[in-house]
C-alpha positions as CSV (number, residue, x, y, z in Angstrom):
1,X,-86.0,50.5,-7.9
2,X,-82.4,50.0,-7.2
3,X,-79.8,51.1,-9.3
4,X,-78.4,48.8,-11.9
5,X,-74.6,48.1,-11.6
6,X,-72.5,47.4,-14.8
7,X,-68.7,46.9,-14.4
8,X,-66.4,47.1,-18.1
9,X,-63.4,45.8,-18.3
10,X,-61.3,47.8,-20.6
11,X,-61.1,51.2,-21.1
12,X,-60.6,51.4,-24.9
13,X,-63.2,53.0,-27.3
14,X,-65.3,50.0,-27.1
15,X,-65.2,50.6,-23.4
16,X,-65.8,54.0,-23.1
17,X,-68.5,53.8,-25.4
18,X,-70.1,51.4,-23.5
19,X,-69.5,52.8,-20.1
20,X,-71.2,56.0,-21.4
21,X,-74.0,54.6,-23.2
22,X,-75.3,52.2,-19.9
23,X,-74.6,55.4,-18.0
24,X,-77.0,57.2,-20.0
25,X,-79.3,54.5,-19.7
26,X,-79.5,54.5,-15.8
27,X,-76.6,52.0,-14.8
28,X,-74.5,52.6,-12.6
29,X,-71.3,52.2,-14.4
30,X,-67.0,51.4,-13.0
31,X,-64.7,50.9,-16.3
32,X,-61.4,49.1,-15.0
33,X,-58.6,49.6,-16.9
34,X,-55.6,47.3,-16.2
35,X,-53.2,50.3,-17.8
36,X,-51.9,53.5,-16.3
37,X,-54.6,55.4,-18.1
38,X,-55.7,55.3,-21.7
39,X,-57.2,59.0,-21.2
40,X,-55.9,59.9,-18.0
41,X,-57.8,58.7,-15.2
42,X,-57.6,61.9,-12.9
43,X,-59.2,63.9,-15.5
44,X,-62.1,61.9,-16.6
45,X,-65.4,62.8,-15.7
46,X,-68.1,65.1,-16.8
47,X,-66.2,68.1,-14.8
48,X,-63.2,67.3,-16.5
49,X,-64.4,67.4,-20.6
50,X,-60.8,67.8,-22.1
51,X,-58.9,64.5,-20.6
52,X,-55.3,64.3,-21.9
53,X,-54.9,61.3,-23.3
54,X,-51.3,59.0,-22.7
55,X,-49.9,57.5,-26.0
56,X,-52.7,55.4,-27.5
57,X,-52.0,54.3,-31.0
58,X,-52.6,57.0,-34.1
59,X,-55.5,57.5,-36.1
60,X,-58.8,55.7,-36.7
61,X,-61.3,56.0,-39.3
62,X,-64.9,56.7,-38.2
63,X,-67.4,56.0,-41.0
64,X,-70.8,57.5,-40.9
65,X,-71.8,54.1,-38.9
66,X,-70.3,54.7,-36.1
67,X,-70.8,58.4,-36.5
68,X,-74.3,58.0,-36.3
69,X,-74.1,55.8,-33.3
70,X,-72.2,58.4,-31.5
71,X,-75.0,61.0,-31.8
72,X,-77.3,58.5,-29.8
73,X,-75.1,59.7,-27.0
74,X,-75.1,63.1,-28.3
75,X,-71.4,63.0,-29.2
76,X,-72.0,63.1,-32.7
77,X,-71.1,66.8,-33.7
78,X,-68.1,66.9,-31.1
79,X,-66.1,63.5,-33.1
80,X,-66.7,65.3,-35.9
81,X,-65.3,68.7,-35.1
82,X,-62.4,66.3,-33.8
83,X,-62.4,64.4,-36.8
84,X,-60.6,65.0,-40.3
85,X,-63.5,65.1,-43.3
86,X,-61.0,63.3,-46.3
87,X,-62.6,65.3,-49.3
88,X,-60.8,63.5,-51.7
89,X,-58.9,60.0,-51.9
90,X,-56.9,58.1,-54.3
91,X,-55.7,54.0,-54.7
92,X,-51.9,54.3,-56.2
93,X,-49.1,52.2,-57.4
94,X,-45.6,52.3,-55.7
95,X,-44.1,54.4,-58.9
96,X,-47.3,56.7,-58.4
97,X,-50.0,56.0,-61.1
98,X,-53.6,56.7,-60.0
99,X,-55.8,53.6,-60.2
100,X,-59.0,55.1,-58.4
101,X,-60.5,58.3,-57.0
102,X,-63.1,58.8,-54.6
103,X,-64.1,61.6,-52.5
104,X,-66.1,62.1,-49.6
105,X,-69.7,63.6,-51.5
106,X,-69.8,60.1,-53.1
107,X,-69.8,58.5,-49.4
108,X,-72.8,61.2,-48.4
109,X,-74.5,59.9,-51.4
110,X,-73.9,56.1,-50.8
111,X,-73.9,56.7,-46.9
112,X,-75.8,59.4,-45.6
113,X,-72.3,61.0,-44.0
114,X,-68.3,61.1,-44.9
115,X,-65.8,58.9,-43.4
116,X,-63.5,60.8,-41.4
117,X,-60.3,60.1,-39.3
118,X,-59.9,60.8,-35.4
119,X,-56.5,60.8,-33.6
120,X,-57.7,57.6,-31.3
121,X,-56.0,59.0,-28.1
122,X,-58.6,62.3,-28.5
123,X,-61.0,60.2,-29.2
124,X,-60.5,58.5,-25.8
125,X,-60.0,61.6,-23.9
126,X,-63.5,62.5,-25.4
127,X,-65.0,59.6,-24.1
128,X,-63.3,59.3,-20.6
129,X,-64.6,63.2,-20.6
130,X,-67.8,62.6,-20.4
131,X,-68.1,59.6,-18.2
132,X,-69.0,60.3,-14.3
133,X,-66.5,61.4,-12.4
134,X,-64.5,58.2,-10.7
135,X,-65.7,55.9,-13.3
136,X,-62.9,55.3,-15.1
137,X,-60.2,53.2,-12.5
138,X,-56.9,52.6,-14.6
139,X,-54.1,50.1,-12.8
140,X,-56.7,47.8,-12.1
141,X,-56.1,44.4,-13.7
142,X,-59.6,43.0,-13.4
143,X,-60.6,38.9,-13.9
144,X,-63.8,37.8,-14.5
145,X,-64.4,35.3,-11.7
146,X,-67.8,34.3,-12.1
147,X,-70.5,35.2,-15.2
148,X,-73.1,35.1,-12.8
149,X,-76.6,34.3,-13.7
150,X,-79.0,36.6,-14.7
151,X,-83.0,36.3,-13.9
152,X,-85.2,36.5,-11.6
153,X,-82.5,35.5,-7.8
154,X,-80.0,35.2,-10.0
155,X,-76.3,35.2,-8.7
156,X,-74.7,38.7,-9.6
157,X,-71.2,38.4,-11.8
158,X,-68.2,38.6,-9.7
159,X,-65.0,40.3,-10.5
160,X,-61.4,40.4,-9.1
161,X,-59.0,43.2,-9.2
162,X,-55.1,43.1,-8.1
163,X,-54.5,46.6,-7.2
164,X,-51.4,46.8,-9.3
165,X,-50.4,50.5,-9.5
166,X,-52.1,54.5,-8.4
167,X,-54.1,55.6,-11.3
168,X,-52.9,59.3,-10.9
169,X,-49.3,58.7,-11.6
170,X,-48.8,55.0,-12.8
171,X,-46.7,54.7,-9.6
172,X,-47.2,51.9,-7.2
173,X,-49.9,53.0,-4.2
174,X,-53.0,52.5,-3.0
175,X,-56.3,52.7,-5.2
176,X,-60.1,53.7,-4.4
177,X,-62.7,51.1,-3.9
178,X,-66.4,51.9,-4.7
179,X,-66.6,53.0,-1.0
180,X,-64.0,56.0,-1.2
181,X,-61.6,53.7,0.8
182,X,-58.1,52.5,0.1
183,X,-56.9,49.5,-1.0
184,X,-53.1,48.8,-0.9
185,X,-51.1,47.9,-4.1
186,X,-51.2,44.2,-4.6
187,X,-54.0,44.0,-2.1
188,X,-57.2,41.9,-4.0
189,X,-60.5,43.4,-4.5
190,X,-63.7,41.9,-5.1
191,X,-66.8,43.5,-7.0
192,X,-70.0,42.5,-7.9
193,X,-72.0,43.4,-10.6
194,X,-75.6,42.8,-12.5
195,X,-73.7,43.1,-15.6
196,X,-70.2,42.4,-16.8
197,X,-69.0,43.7,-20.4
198,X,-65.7,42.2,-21.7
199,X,-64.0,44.9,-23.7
200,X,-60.3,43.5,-23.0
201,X,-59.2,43.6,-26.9
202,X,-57.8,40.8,-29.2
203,X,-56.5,39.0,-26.3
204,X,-59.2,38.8,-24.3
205,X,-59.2,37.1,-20.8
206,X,-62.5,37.7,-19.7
207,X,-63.1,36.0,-23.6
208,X,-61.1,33.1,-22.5
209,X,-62.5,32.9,-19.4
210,X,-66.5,32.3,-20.6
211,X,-65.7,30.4,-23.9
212,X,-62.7,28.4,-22.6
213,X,-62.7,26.3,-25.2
214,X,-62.8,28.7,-27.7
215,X,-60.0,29.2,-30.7
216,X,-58.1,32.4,-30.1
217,X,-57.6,34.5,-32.7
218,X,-55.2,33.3,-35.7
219,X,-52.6,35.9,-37.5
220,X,-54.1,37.4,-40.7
221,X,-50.8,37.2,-42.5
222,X,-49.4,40.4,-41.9
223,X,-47.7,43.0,-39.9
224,X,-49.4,46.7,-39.2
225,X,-47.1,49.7,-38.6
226,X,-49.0,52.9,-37.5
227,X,-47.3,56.3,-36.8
228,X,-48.0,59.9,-36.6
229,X,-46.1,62.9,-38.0
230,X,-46.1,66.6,-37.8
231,X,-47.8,68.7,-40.8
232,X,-45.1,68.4,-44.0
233,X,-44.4,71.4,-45.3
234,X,-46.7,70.7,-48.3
235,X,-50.3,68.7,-48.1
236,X,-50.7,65.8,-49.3
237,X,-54.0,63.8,-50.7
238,X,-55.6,61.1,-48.6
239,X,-54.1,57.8,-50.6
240,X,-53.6,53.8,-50.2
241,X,-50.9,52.6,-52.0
242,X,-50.9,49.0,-52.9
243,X,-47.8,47.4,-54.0
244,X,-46.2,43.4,-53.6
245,X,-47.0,42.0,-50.4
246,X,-47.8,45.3,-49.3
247,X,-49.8,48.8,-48.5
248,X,-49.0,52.1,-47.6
249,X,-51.7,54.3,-46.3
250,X,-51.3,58.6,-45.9
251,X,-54.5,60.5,-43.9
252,X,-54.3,64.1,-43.2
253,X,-56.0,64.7,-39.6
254,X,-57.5,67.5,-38.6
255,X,-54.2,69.8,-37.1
256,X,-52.1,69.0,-40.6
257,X,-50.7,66.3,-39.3
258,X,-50.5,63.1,-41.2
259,X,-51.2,59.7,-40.0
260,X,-49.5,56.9,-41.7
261,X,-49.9,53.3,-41.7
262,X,-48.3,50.3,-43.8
263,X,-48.9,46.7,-44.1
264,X,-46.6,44.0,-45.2
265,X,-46.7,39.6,-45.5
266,X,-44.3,39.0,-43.0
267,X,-43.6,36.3,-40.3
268,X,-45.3,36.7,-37.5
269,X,-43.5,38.2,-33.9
270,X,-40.5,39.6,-36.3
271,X,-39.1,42.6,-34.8
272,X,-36.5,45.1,-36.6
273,X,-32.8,44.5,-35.4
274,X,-32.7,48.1,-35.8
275,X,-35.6,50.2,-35.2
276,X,-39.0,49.8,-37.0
277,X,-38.5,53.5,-39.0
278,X,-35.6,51.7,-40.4
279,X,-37.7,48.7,-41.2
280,X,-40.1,50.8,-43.1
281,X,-37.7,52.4,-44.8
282,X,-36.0,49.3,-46.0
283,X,-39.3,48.0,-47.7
284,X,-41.1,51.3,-48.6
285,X,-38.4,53.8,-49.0
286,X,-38.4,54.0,-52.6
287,X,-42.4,54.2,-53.4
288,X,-43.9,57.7,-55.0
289,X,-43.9,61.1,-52.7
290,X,-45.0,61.7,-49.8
291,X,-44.0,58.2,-48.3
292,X,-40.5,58.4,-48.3
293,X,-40.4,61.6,-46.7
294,X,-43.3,60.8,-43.8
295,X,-41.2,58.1,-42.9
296,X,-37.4,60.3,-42.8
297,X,-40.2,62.1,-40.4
298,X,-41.1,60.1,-37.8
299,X,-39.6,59.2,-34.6
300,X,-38.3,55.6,-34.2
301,X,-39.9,55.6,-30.9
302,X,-43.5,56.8,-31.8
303,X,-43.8,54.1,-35.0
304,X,-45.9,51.1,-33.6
305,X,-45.9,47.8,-35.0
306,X,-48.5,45.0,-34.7
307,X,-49.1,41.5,-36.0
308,X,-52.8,41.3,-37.7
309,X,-54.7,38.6,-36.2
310,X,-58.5,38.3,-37.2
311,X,-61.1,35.9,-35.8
312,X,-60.4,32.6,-36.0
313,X,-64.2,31.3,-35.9
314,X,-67.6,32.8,-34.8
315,X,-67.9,32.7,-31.4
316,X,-70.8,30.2,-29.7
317,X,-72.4,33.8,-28.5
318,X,-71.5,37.2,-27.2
319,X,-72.7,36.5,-23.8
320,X,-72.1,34.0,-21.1
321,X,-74.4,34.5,-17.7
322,X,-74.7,38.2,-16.9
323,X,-71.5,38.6,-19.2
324,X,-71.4,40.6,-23.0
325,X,-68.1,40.6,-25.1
326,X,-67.7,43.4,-27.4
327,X,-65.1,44.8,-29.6
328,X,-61.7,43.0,-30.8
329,X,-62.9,40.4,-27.6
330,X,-65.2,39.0,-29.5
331,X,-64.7,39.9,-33.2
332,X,-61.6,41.3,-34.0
333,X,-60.9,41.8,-37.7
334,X,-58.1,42.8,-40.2
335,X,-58.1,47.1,-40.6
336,X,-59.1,46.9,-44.5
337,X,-61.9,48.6,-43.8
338,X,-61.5,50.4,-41.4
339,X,-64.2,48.9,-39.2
340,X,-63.0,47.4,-36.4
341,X,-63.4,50.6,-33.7
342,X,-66.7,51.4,-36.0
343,X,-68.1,47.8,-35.1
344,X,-66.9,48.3,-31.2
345,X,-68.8,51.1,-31.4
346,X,-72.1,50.0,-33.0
347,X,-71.5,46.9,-30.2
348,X,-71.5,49.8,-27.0
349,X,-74.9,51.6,-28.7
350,X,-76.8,48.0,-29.1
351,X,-76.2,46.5,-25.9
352,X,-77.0,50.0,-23.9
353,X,-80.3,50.3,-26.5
354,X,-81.4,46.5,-25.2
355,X,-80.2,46.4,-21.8
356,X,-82.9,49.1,-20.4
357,X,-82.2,49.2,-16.7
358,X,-86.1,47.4,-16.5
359,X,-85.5,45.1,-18.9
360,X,-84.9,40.9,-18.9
361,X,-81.0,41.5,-18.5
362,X,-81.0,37.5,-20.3
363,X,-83.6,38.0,-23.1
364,X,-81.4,41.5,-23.3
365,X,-77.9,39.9,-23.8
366,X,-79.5,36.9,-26.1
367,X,-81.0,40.0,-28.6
368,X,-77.6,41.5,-28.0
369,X,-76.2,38.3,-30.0
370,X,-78.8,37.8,-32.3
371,X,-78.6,41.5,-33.9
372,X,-74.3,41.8,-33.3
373,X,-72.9,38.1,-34.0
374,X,-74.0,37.4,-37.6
375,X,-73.5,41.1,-38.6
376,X,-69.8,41.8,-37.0
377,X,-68.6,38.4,-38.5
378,X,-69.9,39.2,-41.9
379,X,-67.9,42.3,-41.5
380,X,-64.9,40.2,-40.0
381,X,-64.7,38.0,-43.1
382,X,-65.2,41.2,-45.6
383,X,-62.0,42.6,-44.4
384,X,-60.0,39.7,-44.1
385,X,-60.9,38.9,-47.8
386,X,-59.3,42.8,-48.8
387,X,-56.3,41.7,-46.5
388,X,-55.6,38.7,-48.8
389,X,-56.0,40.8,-51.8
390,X,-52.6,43.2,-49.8
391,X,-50.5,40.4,-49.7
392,X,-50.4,39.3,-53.0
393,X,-46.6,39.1,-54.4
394,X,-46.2,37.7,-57.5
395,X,-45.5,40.5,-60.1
396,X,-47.7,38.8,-62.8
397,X,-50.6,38.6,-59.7
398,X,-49.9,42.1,-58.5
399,X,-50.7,43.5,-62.6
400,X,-53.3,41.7,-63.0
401,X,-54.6,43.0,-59.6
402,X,-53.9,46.8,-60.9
403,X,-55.7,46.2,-64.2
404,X,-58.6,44.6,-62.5
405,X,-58.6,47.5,-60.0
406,X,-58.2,50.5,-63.1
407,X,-60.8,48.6,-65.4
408,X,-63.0,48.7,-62.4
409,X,-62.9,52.1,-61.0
410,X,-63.5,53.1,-64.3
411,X,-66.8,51.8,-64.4
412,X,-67.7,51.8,-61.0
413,X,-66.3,55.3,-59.8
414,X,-67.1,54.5,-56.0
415,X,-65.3,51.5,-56.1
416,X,-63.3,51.9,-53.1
417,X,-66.5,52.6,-51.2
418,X,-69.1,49.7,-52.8
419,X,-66.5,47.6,-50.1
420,X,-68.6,49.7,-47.1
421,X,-72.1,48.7,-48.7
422,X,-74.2,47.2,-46.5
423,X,-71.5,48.4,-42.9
424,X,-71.1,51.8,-43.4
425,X,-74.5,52.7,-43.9
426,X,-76.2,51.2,-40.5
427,X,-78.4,52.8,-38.3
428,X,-78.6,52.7,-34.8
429,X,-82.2,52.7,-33.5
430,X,-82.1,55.4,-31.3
431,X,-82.5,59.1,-32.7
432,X,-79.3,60.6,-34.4
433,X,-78.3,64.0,-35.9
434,X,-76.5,65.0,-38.8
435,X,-73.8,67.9,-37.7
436,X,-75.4,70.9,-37.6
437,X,-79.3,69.6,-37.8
438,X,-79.5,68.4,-34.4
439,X,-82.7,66.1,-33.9
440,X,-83.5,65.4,-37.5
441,X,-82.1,62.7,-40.0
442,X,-80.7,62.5,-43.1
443,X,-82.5,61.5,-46.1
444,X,-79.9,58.6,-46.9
445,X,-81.8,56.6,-43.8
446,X,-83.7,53.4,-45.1
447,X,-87.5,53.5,-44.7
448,X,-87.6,50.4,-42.3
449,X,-85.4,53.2,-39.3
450,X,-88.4,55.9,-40.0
């Protein structure tokens, strides 16, 4: 039977994850990543298991979810040996009070596993690793020219790709078509494919290119700004602080470093005249130790800002023809719950589960929807309601929003993990592993995944 041919466009976890789990399935996988390299293109493959990764964003919260769909690839134990496990974490006030506690044997209980933090750009590197070698193409702008049709003579998807830059160096040259043969930069390039998956992120072309029509994603009402420092000279707890129109976030990773993130109700596109440290500074200089001093820590140049957008409305599917959207293409979501990599990976394991490399690639991609549409919106519109709650200003709202919180933890003690019921404790459908117990499950698994 010939071999299956599945092309992804974009090389971010989603991606990756994808690329990797239809490899494992029997496809015949090319991710094209229109960047230099996201985890450095020359070093990917399964030869090459410790890729370095270019700058990729900071930190990213893997709950037992996506955990658990990561050991269907057998990646499991390696995330988490990556991965920071946050024993314990607190919800504060600006001036410091404690409103909640929760630690990471409560999510085992509720979950069946902790939620831990990755540094994204290992994460990638681990994924790129493990892919075949000369999968992963980066400086390859790719456009989705044609969804194709799948059944029975079918038309295949077509792709194009402007051969923008050489992935080794990120300088302009010439890059490697499936053949082994050159192409020169800014020649075009033309690939076929039985499957297309759209992993492009929030602004999503190959979205835009199937659901025309379609309402792009809308701002959520606030600005993110994400950086990473080196280990302080004394550890700090895992804590969100939530103060007017505003959080702060602190996550020890796995080296001692800390990765920080803050959230504010701002305009949207606003830059800093400055520099973005000073920004942060400015609005969160004066809340309780540690924050002032991560931020006198970081380098203006690492700190990364980013307007929130969430999904506007459901989408009419997550296919199109031979083509499947994934990921913040087809869902993207505010980061209060830290979900939104979680649910691209959940996405990858699903569609690689149902699209067997025998199987009805359109009663496949329709099951792919059916399962992944009604849950990743549900999860879409549980965050963006936390994200509403961060942008609160008022100072009467903003008490009555810390009493409501205190009263609450005090009688639910998990309360900052009841947000994850129902998410965080998914299970994919192929065979997973707790670390260490390789081949067996936890007893947290619901009866109906026995």
């Amino acid at each position: 039977m010939r071999q299956r041919t599945a092309i992804v466009i974009g090389g971010g976890i989603g991606g990756l994850t994808a690329a990797l789990a239809l490899d494992r399935r029997g496809w015949s996988v090319t991710v094209l990543e229109r960047t230099a390299g996201p985890a450095a293109a020359p070093a990917s493959g399964r030869r090459a298991q410790t890729a370095r990764p270019a700058r990729s964003g900071a930190g990213i919260g893997l709950a037992p979810n996506a955990q658990r769909a990561l050991d269907t690839l057998g990646l499991g134990d390696a995330v988490r040996a990556m991965a920071a496990w946050q024993g314990a974490g607190e919800l504060r006030l600006p001036g410091g009070r404690r409103l909640a506690r929760t630690d990471n044997a409560a999510a085992v209980r509720r979950f069946g596993g902790p939620v831990m933090v990755a540094h994204r750009a290992e994460l990638l590197a681990l994924l790129a690793g493990r892919l075949p070698d000369g999968a992963l193409r980066t400086g390859a702008p790719a456009e989705l020219v044609d969804p194709g049709e799948p059944g029975p003579g079918g038309r295949p998807a077509r792709v194009r790709i402007a051969a923008a830059a050489d992935r080794a160096t990120g300088t302009a040259g010439a890059t490697a078509t499936e053949e082994g043969a050159d192409v020169p930069a800014g020649a075009v390039e033309e690939l076929t494919a039985d499957l297309v998956v759209g992993a492009d992120g929030i602004h999503s072309a190959v979205r835009r290119a199937v659901f025309p029509g379609h309402p792009e994603p809308r701002y959520a009402g606030f600005t993110a700004w994400r950086f990473v420092v080196p280990a302080p000279d004394r550890p700090c707890t895992a804590h969100e602080t939530w103060g007017p129109g505003g959080l702060w976030g602190t996550v020890p990773l796995p080296d001692g470093r800390i990765y920080a993130y803050a959230t504010a109700a701002v305009p949207p596109g606003g830059r800093a005249a400055d520099d973005e440290r000073a920004e942060l500074l400015r609005r969160f200089g004066t809340w309780h130790r540690p924050v002032p001093d991560l931020i006198a820590a970081a380098d203006p140049a690492t700190v990364l800002r980013n307007d929130v957008r969430t999904a506007a409305a459901p989408p009419p599917a997550f296919h199109r023809g031979r083509v499947a959207l994934l990921g913040d293409a087809v869902h993207p979501m505010t980061p209060n719950l830290g979900q939104g990599g979680c649910q691209a990976i959940e996405d990858a394991v699903v569609l690689a589960q149902l699209a067997a490399p025998d199987a009805d690639l359109a009663a496949a991609l329709a099951d792919f929807t059916r399962q992944r549409l009604p849950r990743t919106m549900d999860v879409v519109r549980r965050a963006e309601r936390i994200g509403r709650l961060t942008t609160w200003r008022s100072r009467p709202a903003c008490a009555l929003r810390a009493v409501l919180m205190a009263a609450t933890a005090r009688l639910t003690p998990d309360l900052a993990l009841r947000a994850l019921d129902g998410i965080a404790d998914w299970w994919p459908e192929g065979p997973t592993y707790a670390a260490g117990t390789r081949g067996t499950r936890t007893a947290a698994q619901p009866k109906e995944h026995e």
